[in-house]
N, C-alpha and C positions, 0 to 999 in steps of 0.2 A: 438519427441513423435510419438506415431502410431499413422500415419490416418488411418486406416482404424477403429481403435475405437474413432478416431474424424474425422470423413469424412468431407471436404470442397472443394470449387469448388470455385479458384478465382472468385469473381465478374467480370461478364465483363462489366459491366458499372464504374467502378472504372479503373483510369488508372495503367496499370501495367508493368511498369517502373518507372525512378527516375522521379521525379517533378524539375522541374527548380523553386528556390525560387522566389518569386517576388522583384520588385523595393521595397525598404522603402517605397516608396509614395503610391505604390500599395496592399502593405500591413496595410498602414494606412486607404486607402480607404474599406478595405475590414472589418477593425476592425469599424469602422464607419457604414458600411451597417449593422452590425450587422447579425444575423440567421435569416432574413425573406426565409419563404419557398414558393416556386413557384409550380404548377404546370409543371410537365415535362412530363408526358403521362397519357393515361386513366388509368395505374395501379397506378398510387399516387392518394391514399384517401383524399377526400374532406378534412376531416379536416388539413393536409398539408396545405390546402389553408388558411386557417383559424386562422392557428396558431399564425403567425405574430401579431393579430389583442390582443393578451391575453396580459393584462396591463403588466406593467414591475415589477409591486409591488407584482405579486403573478403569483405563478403557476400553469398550472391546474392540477386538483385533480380528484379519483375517491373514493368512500366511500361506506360503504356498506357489503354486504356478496357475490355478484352477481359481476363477472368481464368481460368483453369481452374488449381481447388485438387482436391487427393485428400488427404484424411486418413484416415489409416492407420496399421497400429502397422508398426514399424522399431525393430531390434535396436541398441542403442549399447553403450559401455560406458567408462566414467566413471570406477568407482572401480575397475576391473581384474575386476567380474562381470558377464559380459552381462545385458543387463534388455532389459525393450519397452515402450518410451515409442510416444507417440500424436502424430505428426507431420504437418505440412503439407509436402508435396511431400516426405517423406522427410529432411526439412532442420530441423537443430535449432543455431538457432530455425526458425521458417518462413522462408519465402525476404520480402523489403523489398519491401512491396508500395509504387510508388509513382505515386501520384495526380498531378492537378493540375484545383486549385479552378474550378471552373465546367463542369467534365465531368461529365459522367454516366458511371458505369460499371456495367459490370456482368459479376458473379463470379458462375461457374459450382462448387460446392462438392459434391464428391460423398464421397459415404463409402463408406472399405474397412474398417468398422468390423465386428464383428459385436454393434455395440450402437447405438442412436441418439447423434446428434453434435450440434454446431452452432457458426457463430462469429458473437461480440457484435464488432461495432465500436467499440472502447472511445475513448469522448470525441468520435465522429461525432455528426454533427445528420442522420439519419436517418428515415427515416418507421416509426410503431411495429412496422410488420411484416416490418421490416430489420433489427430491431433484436438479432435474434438469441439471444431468451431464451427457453427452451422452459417452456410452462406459462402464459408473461405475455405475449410478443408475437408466438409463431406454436409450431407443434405439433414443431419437431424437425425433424431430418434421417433418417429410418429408415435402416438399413443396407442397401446396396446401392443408394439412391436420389440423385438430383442437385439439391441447392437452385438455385432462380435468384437471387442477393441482384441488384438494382437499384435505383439512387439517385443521383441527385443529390450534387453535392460543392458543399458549400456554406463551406466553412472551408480553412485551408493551417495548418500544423505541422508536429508530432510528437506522433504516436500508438499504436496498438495494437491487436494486434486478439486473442482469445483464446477459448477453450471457453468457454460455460456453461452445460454440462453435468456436475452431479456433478463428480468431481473429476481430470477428462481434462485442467484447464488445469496441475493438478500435474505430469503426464506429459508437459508441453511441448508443448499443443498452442494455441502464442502465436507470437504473431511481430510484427514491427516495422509500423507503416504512417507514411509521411512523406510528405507535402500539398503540392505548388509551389505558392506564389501566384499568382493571377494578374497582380498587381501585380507590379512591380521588388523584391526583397527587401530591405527593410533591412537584412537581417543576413547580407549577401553573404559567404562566406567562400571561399578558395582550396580549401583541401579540406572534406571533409561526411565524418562517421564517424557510425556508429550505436552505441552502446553499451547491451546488452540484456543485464541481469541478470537472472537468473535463480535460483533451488533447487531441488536435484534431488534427491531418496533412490532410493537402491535397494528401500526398501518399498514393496507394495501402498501407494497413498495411504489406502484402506478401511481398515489394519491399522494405519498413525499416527491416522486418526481413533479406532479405539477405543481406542487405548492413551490418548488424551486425553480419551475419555470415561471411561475406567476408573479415572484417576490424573493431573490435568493437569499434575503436574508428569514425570511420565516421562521428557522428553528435557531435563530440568534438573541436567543435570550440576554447578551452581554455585553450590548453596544454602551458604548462611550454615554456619559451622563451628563447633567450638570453640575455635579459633585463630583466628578471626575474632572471637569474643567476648573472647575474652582482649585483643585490641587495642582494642575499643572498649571496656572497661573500664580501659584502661591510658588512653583520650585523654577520656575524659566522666569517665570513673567508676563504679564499679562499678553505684552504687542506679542512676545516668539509662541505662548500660546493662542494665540488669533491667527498668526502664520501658518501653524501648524495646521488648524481647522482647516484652514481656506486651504490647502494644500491637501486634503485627504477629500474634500467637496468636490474639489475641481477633478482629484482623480474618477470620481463618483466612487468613493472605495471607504473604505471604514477599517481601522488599525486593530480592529475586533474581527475582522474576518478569520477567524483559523480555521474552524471546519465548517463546512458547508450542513451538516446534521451532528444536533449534539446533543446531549442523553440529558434524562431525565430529571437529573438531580437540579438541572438549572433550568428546568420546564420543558427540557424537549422531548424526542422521541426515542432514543435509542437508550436500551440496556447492556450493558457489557459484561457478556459471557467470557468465562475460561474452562473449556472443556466442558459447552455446554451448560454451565452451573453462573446463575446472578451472583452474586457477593455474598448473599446472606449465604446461599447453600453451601459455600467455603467448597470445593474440591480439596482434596488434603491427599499426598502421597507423601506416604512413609519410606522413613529410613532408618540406619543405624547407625550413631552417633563415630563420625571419622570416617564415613564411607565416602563414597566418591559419587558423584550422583550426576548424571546429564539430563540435561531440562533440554529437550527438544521446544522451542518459541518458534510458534506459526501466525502472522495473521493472516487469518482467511476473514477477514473480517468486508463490510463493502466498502464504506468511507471514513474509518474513524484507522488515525496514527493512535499510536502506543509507547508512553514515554514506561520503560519497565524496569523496578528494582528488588532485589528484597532486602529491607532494612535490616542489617549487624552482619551482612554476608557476599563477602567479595564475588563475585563471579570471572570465570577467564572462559572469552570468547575463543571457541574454537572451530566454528564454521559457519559461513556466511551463504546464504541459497545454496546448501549443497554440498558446498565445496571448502575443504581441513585450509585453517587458516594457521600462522603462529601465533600460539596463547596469547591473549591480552587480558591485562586482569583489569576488571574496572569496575563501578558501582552502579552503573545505567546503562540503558542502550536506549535510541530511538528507536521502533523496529516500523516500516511505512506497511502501507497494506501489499500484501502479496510478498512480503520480504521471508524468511525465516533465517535465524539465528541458533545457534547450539552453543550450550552455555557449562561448563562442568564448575561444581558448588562442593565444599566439603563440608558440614552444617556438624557443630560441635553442641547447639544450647536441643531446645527441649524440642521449638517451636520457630517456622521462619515465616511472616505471609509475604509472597509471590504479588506483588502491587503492579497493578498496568494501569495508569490511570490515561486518561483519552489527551490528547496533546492539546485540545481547548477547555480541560481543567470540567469538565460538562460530568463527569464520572468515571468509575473504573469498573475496571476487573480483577477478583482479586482468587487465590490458592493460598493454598499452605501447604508445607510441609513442617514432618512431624512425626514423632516418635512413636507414634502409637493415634489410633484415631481419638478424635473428639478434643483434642486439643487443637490451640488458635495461640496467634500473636498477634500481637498489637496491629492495625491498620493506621497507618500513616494518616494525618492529614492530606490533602489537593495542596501543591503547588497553589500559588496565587495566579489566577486567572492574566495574563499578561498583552501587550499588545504588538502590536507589528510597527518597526519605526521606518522611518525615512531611509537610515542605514539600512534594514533589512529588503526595502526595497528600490535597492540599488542609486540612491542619492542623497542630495541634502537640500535644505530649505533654497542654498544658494542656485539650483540648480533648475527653479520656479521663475519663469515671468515677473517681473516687479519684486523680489523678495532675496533679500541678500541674509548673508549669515546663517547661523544651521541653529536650530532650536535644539537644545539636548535637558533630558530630564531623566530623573533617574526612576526606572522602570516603569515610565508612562508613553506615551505614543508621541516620542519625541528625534532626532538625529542622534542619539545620543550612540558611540562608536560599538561593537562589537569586538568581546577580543579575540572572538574565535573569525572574523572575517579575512579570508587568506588573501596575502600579498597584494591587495585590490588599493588599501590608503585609504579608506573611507573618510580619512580625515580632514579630504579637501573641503571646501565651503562650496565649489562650483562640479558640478556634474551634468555638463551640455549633454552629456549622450544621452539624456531619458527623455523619451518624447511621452507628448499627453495629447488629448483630444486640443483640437485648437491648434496645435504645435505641428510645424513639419516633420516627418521623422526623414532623419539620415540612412546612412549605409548600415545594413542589417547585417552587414562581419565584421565582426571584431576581432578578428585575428588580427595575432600581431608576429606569425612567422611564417614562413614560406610553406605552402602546405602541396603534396602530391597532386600532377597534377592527373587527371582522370586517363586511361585505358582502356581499349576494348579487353575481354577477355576473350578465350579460343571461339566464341559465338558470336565475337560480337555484341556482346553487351557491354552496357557504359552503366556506371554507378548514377544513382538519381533519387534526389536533390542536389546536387554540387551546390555550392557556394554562390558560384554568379549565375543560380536558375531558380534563386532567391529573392524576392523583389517582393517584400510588406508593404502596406500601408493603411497608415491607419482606419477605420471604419467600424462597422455593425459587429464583425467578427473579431478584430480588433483594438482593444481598448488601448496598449500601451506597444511599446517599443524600446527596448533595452540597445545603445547602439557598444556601449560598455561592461560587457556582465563580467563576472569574476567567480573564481573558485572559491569552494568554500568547502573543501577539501577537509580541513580541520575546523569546520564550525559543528558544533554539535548539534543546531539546531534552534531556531527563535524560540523563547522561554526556558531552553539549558545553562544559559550562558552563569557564570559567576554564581551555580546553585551551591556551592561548594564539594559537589560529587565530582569523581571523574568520571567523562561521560563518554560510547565509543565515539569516534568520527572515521570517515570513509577511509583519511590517511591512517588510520592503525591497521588497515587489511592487508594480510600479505601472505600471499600462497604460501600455501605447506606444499602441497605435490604437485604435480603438471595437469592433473586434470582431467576429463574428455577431450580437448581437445584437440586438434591435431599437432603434433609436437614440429611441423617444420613452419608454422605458421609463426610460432612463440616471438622468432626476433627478427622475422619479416617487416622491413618498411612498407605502410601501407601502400596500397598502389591506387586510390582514392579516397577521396573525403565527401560524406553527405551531411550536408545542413537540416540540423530541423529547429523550428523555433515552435516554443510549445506556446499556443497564444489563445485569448479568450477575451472574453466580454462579459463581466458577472453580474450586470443588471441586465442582461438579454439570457444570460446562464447559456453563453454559447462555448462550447472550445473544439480546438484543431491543433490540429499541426502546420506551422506555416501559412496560417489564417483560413486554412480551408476544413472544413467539414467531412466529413466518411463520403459522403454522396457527390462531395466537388473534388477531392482528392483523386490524383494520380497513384499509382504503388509505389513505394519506394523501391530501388534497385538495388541489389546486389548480386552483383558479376560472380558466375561460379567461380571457385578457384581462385577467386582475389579477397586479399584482408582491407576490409574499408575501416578507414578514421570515421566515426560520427561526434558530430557536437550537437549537444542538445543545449539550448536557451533559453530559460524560462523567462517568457514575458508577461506573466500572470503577478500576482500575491500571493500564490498558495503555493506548497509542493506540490510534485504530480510524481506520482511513481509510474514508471515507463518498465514496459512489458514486451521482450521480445519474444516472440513462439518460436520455439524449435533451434535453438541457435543459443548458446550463452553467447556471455561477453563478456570484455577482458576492462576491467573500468581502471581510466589511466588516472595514478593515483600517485606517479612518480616512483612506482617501485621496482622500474623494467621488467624484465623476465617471469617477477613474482608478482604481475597484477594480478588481483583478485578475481574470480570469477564470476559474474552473477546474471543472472536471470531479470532481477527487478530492480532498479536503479531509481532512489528519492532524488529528485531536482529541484534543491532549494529556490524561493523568489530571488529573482534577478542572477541567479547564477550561470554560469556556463559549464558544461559534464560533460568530457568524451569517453568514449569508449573505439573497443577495435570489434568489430565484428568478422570474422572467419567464414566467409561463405560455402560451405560445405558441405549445407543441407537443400537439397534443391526441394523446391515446392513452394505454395503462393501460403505466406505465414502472417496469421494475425499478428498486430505492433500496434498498442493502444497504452491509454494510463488507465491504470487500474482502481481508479478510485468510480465504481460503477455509475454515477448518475452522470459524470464529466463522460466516460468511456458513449454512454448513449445520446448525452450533447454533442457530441463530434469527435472528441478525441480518440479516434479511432482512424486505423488504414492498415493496408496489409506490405506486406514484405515480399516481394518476390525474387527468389534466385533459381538463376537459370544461366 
C-alpha cells in the first residue's frame, strides 16, 4: 500500500525484530498476570494506572454527546513481558463509548503519539470527512494535535471504533461503541455485556508483517505431516492420497492454510483476548439466575476468525452489524473480523464460560458468566485442528490435469462433499472452471442470469467494475481463477460442518425493521452490477481486488442515486471479510425485502456473495478486507459516489 497516503514511523518503543516465544510456564504466568497497566514514564496517563483497579464484571464506559479521547502508547503485559500497546484513554480495550440515535456528538481525539493516528467509526453512517481514513477521507491526526470528529447519529447497535493507520489497530488501538435507540428496544434485556475479542502478540506488528512477506506460512505451526499422510493413505488409499498431495503442490497451497497468524498454544504469536483479559484472567459478568442477558460480540480483533459458544446455553441471535434481526436460536456462531453479533442468553446453572476459540484451533478466548464473582465453568476442549478440501475450494481431484476421480476422506484433506455447500453439486468428479498456474483460465462471470445493464445517473456516472471491464489472468498477483464459484449461503463454515451444534449461517438473517436505509430503494431493481473478484498470491503474500493492488487499482464506482448489484468472488483459500465505509448493504440472501443489513461481509473460498449497495452517501470511501496484514498487501481501494 502507499505510505505516503498512510504515513507511519515504526514505534521505537515496540521491539522490532522477531520475539523469541516464551516457556509454556512463562506464558501461563503471563496469562495469569493478566493486563494490569503500570506506569512507564511521565507520558503514560494517569488513568493507565488506574485501569487495573476496574472490576472485571464491566467495562468502562463513556456516555453522553461530549467525548475527550487521548491515544497513547501504555505499558501492559499479557503474556508475563512488558510491551507498549497504543491505547484509548489508557484502557485496553478503549473505554464503551456510548451513543444514542438522533444526537449529535462530538469527540475531541487528541494524540500522544509520536507518529500520526486516527479513528474510523466502523459500521457508522458518517459524513466522508468523519470518516477517519488517512489518505481517503481527511489527512490524519499529527502528533501532539487534537481532531474535532462531529456527526450526527443516525443508526442504534453494536459497533466499533478503531486505528486506520498502518498497523496501530494490532496494538489495540479499538474499542467498543453501542447506539441506544431512540425507539423503545426490541431487544430489551435485564443485563447488556459487551464482549470484545481481540489478538495480541508481543511482536512489532511491522516484524509479523515481514515474516509473512518473507515466508507466509511462518506462523503455521500445523502443516500436513507424514503421519498425517500415512492416515490418509490408510482411509482413501495410497494412489487418491498421492493425488491429493500432487494436487495441493501444484496449487503451491497447503489444506492447513486457515489463518495466516495463529496463537500461541501451537507455537505462534497471538494471544486471544476477551475484553482485554487472556483466558487465565477469566472476565466474568454476572447475573441472576432467569434473567435475560445480552452479550454484545465484537471482533476488533486484526486477523484471527472466532468460532464462539457457551457450552449448556442456547443463544438467540438478534442482531447482525447493527442491525435487529428475527430471533435465531442456535449453539455457535462464526463471527469474521470486523463482524459484530448481539446474542440474548437466559443462564439458569451457577456458572457458563463464553468459549471463542480461533477458527485455526491455534487458541481461544475465553469469559464467564456467573452468579457471583470467583466462580468458573468448565473450558471446553479445541475443536480438532482440520483442513481445507478440494470441495472447499471449489473442485474435485477430477477437475486436475492427468487425475480422474475425487479423493474423499473423512476429515482429512480430501474432496470429500460438504453438506452445508449450497446448490453448487459438488458432487461432480469434473470441475473445468478452476484454473491453476500452468492452466488457461476462462471467462471470469459466472453468471448464469441476465443481469442489469449499466446507466448513467443525473451526472453522468456509470457504475465500475461492470462485468465485461473484468478481464483476469493468471500471474504474480494471481494465483487461481474460480470460472464457477457457488453460494454458500448455508455453509457454516470449513471445520463447522457435522460438529453436531447448530451453527448460524448467512441464510438465517433476516431483517427485523427496515433500517437506515432509504426506504424507496428496499424493492428497487438494481440499475447496475459491479464485479469484484477478491484474488491473491500466498507465496508472494499479495492480494487485490480484481488482481490489482491499492497502488494499480481504479476506484470503484457508484452512481449517486442508483442501487448497484455487487458480486464478490473469492479466488483465494481463505475468507476475506469485505469492508464497505459509509454505506451498509443489503446481502442477498434470498430473503427479498428482509435482507440483512451489514457492514462487513465473510466470503467463503471459492464462493460467490452479492449484495445491493444504495448510493446515497456521496464521498470517496475506503472498501478493503479487513483482515489487516491482507488490507496492507493490497486488498485495499476506495469507493466513490458521486
Amino acid at each position: 500500500m502507499d505510505k505516503t497516503r498512510f504515513p507511519y514511523t515504526p514505534n521505537p518503543l515496540l521491539p522490532s525484530g522477531p520475539v523469541a516465544g516464551p516457556s509454556r510456564r512463562r506464558f501461563l504466568q503471563g496469562l495469569a498476570a493478566g493486563t494490569a497497566l503500570t506506569a512507564l514514564a511521565p507520558w503514560v496517563p494517569r488513568s493507565a494506572r488506574a485501569a487495573a483497579s476496574v472490576g472485571r464484571h464491566r467495562l468502562p464506559e463513556l456516555s453522553g454527546t461530549e467525548f475527550d479521547l487521548s491515544i497513547e502508547p501504555t505499558r501492559v503485559n499479557v503474556t508475563g513481558a512488558p510491551r507498549i500497546a497504543t491505547l484509548v484513554n489508557g484502557l485496553m480495550p478503549g473505554p464503551i463509548l456510548r451513543w444514542r440515535e438522533g444526537d449529535t456528538v462530538t469527540l475531541r481525539v487528541t494524540n500522544r503519539l509520536r507518529r500520526p493516528t486516527s479513528i474510523h467509526w466502523h459500521g457508522m453512517l458518517v459524513p466522508t470527512g468523519m470518516d477517519g481514513v488517512p489518505g481517503v477521507s481527511f489527512a490524519g491526526i499529527a502528533p501532539g494535535e487534537t481532531f474535532v470528529y462531529r456527526f450526527p447519529v443516525r443508526q442504534s447497535g453494536t459497533f466499533w471504533y478503531h486505528s486506520h493507520t498502518r498497523f496501530q489497530e494490532q496494538t489495540l488501538l479499538s474499542g467498543p461503541l453501542v447506539v441506544a435507540p431512540r425507539e423503545p428496544d426490541p431487544n430489551a434485556a435485564d443485563r447488556d455485556y459487551v464482549i470484545f475479542l481481540t489478538d495480541w502478540t508481543d511482536e512489532d506488528p511491522e516484524a509479523v508483517y515481514r515474516h509473512l512477506k518473507s515466508s507466509p506460512g511462518y506462523y503455521n505451526y500445523e502443516k500436513l505431516t507424514v503421519g498425517d499422510f500415512i492416515h490418509e493413505a490408510s482411509v482413501q488409499g495410497l494412489a487418491a492420497a498421492l493425488r491429493d498431495r500432487y494436487a495441493w503442490a501444484r496449487m503451491r497451497m497447503s489444506p492447513r492454510d486457515i489463518s495466516d497468524v495463529s496463537g500461541r498454544m501451537t507455537g505462534g504469536t497471538y494471544t486471544y483476548l476477551a475484553n482485554g483479559q487472556p483466558p487465565a484472567a477469566n472476565w466474568t459478568g454476572l447475573f441472576r439466575r432467569g434473567e435475560r442477558v445480552r452479550l454484545r460480540f465484537i471482533n476488533g480483533s486484526s486477523m484471527t476468525y472466532f468460532d464462539v459458544r457457551i457450552p449448556g446455553l442456547k443463544m438467540s441471535v438478534i442482531a447482525a452489524d447493527g442491525s435487529n434481526i428475527e430471533p435465531v436460536t442456535i449453539d455457535e456462531f462464526r463471527i469474521a473480523v470486523a463482524e459484530t453479533y448481539d446474542v440474548i442468553v437466559t443462564p439458569i446453572d451457577d456458572a457458563y464460560t463464553i468459549f471463542a476459540q480461533a477458527m485455526d484451533r491455534s487458541g481461544y478466548a475465553r469469559a464467564t458468566l456467573a452468579v457471583r464473582q470467583g466462580l468458573a465453568a468448565a473450558v471446553p476442549p479445541m475443536d480438532p485442528v482440520f483442513s481445507r478440501t478440494m470441495t472447499d475450494m471449489g473442485m474435485s481431484m477430477g477437475g486436475l490435469p492427468g487425475m480422474a476421480g475425487s479423493a474423499k476422506m473423512d476429515g482429512a484433506a480430501g474432496g470429500e462433499k460438504k453438506p452445508g455447500m449450497q446448490r453448487g453439486d459438488m458432487g461432480s468428479t469434473d470441475m473445468p472452471g478452476m484454473s491453476m498456474p500452468g492452466m488457461r483460465s476462462g471467462s471470469s462471470n459466472p453468471r448464469q442470469h441476465v443481469l442489469p445493464h449499466a446507466r448513467p445517473n443525473a451526472s453522468g456516472q456509470i457504475a465500475y467494475p461492470q462485468p465485461q471491464d473484468v478481464h483476469l489472468e493468471l500471474g504474480p498477483e494471481v494465483a487461481r481463477l474460480d470460472k464457477d464459484p457457488i453460494e454458500r449461503l448455508d455453509s457454516p463454515g470449513d471445520g463447522l460442518e457435522n460438529n453436531g451444534r447448530r451453527v448460524l449461517v448467512y441464510a438465517d438473517l433476516v431483517r427485523l425493521e427496515r433500517g437506515p436505509q432509504n426506504a424507496e430503494f428496499i424493492t428497487r431493481d438494481p440499475d447496475a452490477e459491479v464485479l469484484l473478484h477478491l484474488t491473491g498470491n500466498m507465496e508472494r503474500y499479495i492480494f487485490g481486488f480484481n488482481g490489482l493492488t491499492y497502488e494499480e487499482s481504479q476506484p470503484v464506482r457508484f452512481p449517486y442515486g442508483q442501487r448497484i448489484l455487487v458480486t464478490l468472488i473469492n479466488d483465494t483459500m481463505m475468507e476475506h471479510p469485505i469492508h464497505l465505509h459509509g454505506m451498509f448493504t443489503e446481502l442477498e440472501n434470498h430473503k427479498g425485502k428482509l435482507r440483512p443489513l451489514k457492514h462487513t461481509v465473510s466470503v467463503q473460498p471459492a464462493e460467490k456473495l452479492q449484495y445491493y449497495v444504495n448510493a446515497t452517501e456521496l464521498g470517496r470511501w475506503a472498501y478493503h478486507c479487513h483482515l489487516l496484514y491482507h488490507m496492507e498487501a493490497g486488498m485495499f481501494t476506495t469507493a466513490v459516489v458521486a
